[in-house]
C-alpha positions as CSV (number, residue, x, y, z in Angstrom):
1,X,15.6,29.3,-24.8
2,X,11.9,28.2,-24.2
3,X,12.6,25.6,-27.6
4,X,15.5,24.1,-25.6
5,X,13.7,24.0,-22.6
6,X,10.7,22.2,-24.6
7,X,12.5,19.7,-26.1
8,X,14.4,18.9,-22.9
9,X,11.3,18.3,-20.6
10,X,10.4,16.0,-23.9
11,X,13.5,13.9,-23.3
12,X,12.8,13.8,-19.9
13,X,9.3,12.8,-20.3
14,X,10.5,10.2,-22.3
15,X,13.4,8.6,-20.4
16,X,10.1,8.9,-17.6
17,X,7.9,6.6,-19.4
18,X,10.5,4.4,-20.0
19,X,11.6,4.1,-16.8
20,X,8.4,3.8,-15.7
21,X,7.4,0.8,-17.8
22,X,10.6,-0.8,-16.8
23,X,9.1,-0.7,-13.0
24,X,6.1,-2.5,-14.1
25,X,7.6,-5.4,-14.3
26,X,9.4,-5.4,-11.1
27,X,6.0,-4.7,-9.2
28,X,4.3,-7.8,-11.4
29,X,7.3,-9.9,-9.6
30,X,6.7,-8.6,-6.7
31,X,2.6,-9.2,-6.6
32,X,3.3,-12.3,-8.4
33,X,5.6,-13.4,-5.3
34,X,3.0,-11.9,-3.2
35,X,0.5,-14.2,-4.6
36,X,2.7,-17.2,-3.7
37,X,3.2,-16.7,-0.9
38,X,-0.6,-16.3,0.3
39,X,-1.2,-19.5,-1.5
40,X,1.2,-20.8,0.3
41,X,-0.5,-19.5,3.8
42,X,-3.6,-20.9,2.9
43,X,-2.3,-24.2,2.0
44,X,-0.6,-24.5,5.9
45,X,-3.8,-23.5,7.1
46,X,-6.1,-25.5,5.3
47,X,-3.8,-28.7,5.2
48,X,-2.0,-28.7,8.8
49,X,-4.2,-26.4,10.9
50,X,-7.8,-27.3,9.5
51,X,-8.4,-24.0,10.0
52,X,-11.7,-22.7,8.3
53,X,-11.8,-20.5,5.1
54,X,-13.0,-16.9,6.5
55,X,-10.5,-17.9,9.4
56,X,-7.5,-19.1,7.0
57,X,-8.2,-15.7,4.8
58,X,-8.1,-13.7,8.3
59,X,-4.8,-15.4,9.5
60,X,-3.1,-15.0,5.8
61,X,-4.7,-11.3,5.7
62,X,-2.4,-9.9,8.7
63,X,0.6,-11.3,7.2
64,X,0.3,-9.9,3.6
65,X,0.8,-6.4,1.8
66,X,-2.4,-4.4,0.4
67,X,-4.2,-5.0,-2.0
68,X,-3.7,-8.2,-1.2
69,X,-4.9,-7.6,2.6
70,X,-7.7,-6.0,1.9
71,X,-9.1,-8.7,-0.7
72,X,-8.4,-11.4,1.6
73,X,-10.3,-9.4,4.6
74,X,-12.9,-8.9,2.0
75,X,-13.2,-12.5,1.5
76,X,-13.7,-13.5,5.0
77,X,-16.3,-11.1,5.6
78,X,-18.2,-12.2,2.3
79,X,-17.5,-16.0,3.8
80,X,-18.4,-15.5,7.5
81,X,-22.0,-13.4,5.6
82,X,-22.8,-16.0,3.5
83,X,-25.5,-15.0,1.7
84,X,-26.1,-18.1,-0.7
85,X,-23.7,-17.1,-3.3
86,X,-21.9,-19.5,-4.5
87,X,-18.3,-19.5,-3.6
88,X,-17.0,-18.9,-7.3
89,X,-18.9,-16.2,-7.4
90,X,-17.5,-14.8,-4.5
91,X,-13.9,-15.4,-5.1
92,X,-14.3,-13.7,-8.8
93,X,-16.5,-10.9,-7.4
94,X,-13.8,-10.2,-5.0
95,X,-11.2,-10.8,-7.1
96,X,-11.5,-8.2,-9.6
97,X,-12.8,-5.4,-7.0
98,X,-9.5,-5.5,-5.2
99,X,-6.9,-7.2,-7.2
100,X,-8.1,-5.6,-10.9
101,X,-5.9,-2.5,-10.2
102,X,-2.9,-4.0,-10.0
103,X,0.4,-4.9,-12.2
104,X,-0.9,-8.9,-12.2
105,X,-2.0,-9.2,-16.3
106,X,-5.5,-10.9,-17.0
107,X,-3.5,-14.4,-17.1
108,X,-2.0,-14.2,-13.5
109,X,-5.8,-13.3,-12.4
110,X,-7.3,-16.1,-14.4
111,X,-4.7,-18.3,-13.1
112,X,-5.4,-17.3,-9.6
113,X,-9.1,-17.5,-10.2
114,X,-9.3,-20.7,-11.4
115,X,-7.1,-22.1,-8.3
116,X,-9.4,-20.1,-6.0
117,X,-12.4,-21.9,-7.3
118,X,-10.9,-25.1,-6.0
119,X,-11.1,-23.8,-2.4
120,X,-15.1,-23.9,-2.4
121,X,-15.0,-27.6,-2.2
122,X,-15.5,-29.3,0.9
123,X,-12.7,-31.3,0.5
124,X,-9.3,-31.1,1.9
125,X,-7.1,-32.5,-0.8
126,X,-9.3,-30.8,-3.5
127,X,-8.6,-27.5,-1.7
128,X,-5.1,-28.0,-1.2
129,X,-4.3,-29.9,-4.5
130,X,-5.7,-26.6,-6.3
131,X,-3.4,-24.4,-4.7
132,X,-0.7,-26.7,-5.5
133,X,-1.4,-26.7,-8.9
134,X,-1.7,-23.0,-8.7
135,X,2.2,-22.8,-6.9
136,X,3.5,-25.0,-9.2
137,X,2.1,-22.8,-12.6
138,X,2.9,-19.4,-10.6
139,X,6.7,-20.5,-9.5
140,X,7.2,-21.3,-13.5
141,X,5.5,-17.7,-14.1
142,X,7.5,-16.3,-11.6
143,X,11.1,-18.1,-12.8
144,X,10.8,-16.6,-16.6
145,X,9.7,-13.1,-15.5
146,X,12.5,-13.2,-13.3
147,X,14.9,-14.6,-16.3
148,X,13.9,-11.7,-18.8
149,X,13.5,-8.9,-16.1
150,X,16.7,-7.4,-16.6
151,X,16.6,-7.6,-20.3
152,X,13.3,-6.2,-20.4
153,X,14.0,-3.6,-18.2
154,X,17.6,-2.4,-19.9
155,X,15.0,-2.6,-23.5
156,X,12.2,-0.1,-22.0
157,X,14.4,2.5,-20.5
158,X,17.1,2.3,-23.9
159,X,13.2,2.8,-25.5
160,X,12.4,5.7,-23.5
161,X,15.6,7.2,-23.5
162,X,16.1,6.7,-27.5
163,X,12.4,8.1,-27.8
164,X,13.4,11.3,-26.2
165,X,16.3,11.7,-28.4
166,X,14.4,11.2,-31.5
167,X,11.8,13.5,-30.8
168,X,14.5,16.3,-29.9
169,X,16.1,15.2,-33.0
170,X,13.0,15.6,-34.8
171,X,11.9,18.9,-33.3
172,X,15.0,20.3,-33.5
């Protein structure tokens, strides 16, 4: 009885993981959309509003989901500080301290990083040409996930589930 009880709570534990994984990906989307779409704040902002960066990171803060709200918040305090840090610095600093925890892989961050960057410029069409960049790369991202989402979900849970079996097999 315990043995059958065992090897059950492995299959379980299996099909778990494997569902589990499978929801990684759908929170990557999710953040990944979440990413465009504050890009896409701070490009209104900076292009049509003039608004200034701790102000445009404020305005974009209230409208998005944490962690996202929180690094932008973070960002506008560190801007409205200044404490001769470069900007680059700033962004990256901030940057990994809130967003490192999420489902975005090194890539997305790097990507996002490097568009970020951009925004310490003076320049309007610097700042807002990076960003485009950025949307452009991220809605390409953001397409294929979305095309290979379902497949790679239906491959981790058939993983998960065929794990369990095999174990009970094994164990049996």
């Amino acid at each position: 009885m315990l043995r059958n009880m065992l090897l059950l709570a492995a299959l379980l534990s299996c099909a778990g993981l494997g569902f589990l994984r499978a929801g990684e990906d759908a929170r990557r989307l999710a953040q990944l959309l979440m990413l465009n779409r504050t890009a896409r704040m701070l490009t209104q902002e900076i292009a049509a509003a003039r608004t200034p960066l701790p102000e445009a990171f404020l305005r974009a803060a209230g409208r998005v989901e944490e962690p996202f709200a929180s690094w932008l918040t973070a960002m506008a305090g560190e801007l409205d500080a200044y404490d001769r840090q470069s900007f680059a610095s700033v962004f990256r600093d901030k940057t990994g301290q809130y967003l490192a925890g999420t489902q975005l892989t090194a890539q997305d961050l790097r990507e996002w990083e490097e568009a970020g960057v951009m925004l310490g410029y003076p320049d309007i069409q610097v700042q807002t040409g990076a960003l485009t960049l950025y949307l452009s790369e991220n809605e390409r991202t953001i397409a294929a996930l979305r095309e290979e989402l379902p497949r790679r979900r239906k491959l981790f849970r058939s993983l998960g589930i065929l794990g369990g079996v095999f174990l009970v097999i094994l164990f049996w």
